[in-house]
FIDOTI-211168 format. One line per field, with one value per residue: y, x, z of N, C-alpha, C in turn; residue in three letters; residue number from 1. Coordinates in nm, 3 decimals, padded with zeros to 5 digits. Layout:
BEGIN
nyy: [Y	...] $
nxx: [X	...] $
nzz: [Z	...] $
cayy: [Y	...] $
caxx: [X	...] $
cazz: [Z	...] $
cyy: [Y	...] $
cxx: [X	...] $
czz: [Z	...] $
residu: [ALA	...] $
num: [NUM	...] $
***
This chain:
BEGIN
nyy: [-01.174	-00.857	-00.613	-00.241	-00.055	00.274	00.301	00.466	00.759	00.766	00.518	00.208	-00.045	-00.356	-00.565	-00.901	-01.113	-01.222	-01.184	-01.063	-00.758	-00.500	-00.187	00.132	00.222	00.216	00.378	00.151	-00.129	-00.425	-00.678	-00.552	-00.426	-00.238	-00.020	00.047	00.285	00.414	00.340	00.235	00.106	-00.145	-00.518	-00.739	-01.017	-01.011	-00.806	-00.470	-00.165	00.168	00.442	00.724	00.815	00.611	00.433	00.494	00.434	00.160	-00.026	-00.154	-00.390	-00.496	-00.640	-00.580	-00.734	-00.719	-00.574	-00.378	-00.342	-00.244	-00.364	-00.207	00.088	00.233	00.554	00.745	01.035	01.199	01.472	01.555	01.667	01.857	01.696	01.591	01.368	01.169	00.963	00.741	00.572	00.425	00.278	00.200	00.153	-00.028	-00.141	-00.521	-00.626	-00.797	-00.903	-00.901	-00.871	-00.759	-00.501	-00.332] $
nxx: [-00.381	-00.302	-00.233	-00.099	-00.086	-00.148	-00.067	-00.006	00.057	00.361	00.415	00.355	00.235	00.260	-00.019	-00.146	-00.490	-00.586	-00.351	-00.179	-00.167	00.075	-00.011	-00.029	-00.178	-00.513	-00.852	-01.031	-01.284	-01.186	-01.254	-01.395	-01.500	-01.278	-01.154	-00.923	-00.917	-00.675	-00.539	-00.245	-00.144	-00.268	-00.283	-00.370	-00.490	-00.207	-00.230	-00.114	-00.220	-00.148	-00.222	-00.411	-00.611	-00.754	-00.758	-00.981	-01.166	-01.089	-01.016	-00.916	-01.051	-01.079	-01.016	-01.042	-00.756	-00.634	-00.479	-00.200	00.145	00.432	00.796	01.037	01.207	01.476	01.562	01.872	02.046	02.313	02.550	02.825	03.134	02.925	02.810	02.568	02.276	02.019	01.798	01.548	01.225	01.026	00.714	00.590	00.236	00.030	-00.194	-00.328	-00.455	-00.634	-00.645	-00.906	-01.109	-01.012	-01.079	-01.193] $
nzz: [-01.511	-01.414	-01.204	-01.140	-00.875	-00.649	-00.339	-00.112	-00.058	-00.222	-00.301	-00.485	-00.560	-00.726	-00.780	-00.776	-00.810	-00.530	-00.372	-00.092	00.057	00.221	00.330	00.423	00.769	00.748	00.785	00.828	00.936	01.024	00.730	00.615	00.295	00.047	-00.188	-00.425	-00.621	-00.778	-01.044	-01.223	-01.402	-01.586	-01.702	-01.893	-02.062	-02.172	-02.307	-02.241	-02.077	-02.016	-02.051	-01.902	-01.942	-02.015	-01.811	-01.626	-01.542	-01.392	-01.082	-00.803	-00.565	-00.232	00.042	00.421	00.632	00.858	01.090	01.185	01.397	01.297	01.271	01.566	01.498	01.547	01.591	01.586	01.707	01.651	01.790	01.771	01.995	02.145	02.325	02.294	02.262	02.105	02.121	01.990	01.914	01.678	01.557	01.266	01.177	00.969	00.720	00.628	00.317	00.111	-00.190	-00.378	-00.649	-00.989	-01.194	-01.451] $
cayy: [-01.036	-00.790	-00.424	-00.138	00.049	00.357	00.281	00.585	00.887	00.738	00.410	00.156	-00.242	-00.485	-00.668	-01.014	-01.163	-01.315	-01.146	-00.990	-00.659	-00.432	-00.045	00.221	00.208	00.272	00.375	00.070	-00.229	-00.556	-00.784	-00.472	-00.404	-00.096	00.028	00.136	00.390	00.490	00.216	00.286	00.009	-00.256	-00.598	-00.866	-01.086	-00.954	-00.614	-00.370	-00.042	00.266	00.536	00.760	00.797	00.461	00.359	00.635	00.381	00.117	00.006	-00.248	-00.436	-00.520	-00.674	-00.577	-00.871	-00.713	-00.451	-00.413	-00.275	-00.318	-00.362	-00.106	00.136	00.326	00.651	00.796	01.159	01.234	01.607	01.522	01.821	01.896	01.667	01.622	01.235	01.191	00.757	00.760	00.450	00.457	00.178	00.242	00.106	-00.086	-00.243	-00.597	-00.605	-00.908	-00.854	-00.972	-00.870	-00.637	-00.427	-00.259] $
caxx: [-00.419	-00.195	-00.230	00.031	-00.171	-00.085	-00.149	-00.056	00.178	00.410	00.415	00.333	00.194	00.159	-00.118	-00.220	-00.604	-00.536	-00.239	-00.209	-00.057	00.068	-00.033	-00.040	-00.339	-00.641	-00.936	-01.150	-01.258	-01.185	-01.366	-01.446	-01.434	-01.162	-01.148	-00.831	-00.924	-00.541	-00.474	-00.128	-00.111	-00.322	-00.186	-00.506	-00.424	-00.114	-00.262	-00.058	-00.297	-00.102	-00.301	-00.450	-00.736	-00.815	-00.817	-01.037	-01.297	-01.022	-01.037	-00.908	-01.132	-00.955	-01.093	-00.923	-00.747	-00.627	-00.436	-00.099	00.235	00.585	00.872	01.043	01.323	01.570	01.665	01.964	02.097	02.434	02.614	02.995	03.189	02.865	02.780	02.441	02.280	01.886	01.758	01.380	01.167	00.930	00.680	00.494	00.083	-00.002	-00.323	-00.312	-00.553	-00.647	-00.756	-01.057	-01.089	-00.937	-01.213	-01.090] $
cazz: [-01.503	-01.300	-01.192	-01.035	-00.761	-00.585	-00.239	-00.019	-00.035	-00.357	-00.281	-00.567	-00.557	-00.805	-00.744	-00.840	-00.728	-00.400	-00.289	00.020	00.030	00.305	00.317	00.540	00.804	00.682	00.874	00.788	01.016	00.935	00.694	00.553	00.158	00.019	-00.328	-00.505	-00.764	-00.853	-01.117	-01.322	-01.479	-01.642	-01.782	-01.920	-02.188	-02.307	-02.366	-02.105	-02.094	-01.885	-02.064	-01.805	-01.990	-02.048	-01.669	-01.558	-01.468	-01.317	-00.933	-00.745	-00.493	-00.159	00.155	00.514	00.643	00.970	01.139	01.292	01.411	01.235	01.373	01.628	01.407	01.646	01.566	01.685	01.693	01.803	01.744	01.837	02.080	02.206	02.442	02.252	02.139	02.147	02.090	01.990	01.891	01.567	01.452	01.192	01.170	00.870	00.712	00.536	00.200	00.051	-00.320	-00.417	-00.740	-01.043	-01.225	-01.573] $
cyy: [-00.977	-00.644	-00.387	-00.022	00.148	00.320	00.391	00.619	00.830	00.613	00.312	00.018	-00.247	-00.586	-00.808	-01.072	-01.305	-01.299	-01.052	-00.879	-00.601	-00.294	00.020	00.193	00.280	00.259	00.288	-00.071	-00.358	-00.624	-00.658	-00.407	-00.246	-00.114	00.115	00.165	00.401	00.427	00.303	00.258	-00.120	-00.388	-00.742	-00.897	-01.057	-00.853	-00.562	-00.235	00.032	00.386	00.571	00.744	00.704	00.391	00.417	00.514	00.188	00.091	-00.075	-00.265	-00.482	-00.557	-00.667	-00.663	-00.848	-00.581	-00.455	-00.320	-00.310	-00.288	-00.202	-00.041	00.250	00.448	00.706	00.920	01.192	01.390	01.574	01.642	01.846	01.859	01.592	01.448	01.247	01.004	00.819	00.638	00.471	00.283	00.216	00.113	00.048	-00.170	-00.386	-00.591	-00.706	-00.913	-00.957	-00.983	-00.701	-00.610	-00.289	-00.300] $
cxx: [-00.361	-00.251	-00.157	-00.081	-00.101	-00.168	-00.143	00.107	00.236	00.409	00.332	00.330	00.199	00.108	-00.179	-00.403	-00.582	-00.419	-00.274	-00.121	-00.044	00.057	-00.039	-00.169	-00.435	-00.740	-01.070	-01.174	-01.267	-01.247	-01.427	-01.428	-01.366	-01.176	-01.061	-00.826	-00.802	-00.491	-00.332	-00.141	-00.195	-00.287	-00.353	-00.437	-00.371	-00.132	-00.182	-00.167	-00.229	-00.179	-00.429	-00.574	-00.855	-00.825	-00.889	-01.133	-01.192	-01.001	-01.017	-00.966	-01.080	-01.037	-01.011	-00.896	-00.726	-00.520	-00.305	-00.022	00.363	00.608	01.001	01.202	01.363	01.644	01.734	02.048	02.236	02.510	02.775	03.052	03.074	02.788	02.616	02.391	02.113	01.899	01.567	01.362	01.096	00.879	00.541	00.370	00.048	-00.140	-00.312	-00.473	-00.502	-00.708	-00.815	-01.109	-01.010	-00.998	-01.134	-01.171] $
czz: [-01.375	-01.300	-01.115	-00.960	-00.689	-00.460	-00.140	-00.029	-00.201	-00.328	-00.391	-00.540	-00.727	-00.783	-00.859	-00.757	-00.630	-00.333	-00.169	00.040	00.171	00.336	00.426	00.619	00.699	00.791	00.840	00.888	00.949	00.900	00.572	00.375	00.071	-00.144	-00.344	-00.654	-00.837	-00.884	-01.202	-01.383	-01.513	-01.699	-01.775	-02.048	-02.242	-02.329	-02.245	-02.166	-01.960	-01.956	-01.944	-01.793	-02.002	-01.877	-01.586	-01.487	-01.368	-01.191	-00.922	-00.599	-00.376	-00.017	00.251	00.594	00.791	00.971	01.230	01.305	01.370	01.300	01.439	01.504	01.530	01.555	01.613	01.629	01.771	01.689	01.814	01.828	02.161	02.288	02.427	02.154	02.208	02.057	02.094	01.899	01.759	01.537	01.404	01.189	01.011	00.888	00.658	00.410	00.134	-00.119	-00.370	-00.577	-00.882	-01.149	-01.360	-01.689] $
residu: [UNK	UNK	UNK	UNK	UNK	UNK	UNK	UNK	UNK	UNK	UNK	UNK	UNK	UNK	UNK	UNK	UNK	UNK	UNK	UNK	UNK	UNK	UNK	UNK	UNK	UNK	UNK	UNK	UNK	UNK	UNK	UNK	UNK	UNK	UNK	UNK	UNK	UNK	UNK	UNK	UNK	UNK	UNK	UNK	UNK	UNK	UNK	UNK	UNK	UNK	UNK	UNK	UNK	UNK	UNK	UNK	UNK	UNK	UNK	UNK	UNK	UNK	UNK	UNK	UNK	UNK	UNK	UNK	UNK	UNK	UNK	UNK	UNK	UNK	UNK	UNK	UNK	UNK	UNK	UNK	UNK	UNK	UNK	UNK	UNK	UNK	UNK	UNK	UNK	UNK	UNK	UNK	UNK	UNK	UNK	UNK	UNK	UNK	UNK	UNK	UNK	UNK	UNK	UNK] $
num: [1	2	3	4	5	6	7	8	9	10	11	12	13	14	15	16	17	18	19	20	21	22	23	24	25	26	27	28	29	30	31	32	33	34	35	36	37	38	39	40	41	42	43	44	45	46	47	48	49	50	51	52	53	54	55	56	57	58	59	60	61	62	63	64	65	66	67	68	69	70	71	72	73	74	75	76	77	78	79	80	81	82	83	84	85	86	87	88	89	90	91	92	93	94	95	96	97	98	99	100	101	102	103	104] $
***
């Protein structure tokens, strides 16, 4: 048994029970249990169910495993003739989510 989760902004999982996924932060402290409502996709014995309708009551169960920072991404701006380059850092904050179980 599998499910496709929307986890934040467009971003799409497929989740198995006991995988560990990685998502945007979330404001939850760790240990703590998360619920993802925004099932796509269903897959139990062979049946696939993507009807919208049909997963209205759908949620995956998700426990927070911990909290971190990826790694650093350099952006770099340069305008050539004009003398003009800008360097800036970015790392994005992520949650880990451990799923617990998948509820359908």
């Amino acid at each position: 048994m599998y499910a496709v989760v929307k986890t934040s902004g467009n971003r799409q999982a497929k989740v198995f029970v006991g995988d560990v996924i990685r998502v945007e932060k979330l404001e939850a402290p760790v240990g703590d249990l998360v619920e993802l409502d925004s099932v796509r996709l269903l897959v139990k014995d062979d049946a696939v169910v993507a009807n919208p309708e049909s997963l209205v009551g759908a949620k995956v169960v998700c426990q927070v495993v911990g909290h971190g920072r990826g790694k650093k991404i350099r952006v770099f701006k340069r305008k050539r003739k004009n003398n003009y380059t800008r360097l800036q850092g970015h790392r994005q904050s992520y949650t880990d989510l451990k799923v617990n179980e998948i509820v359908g």
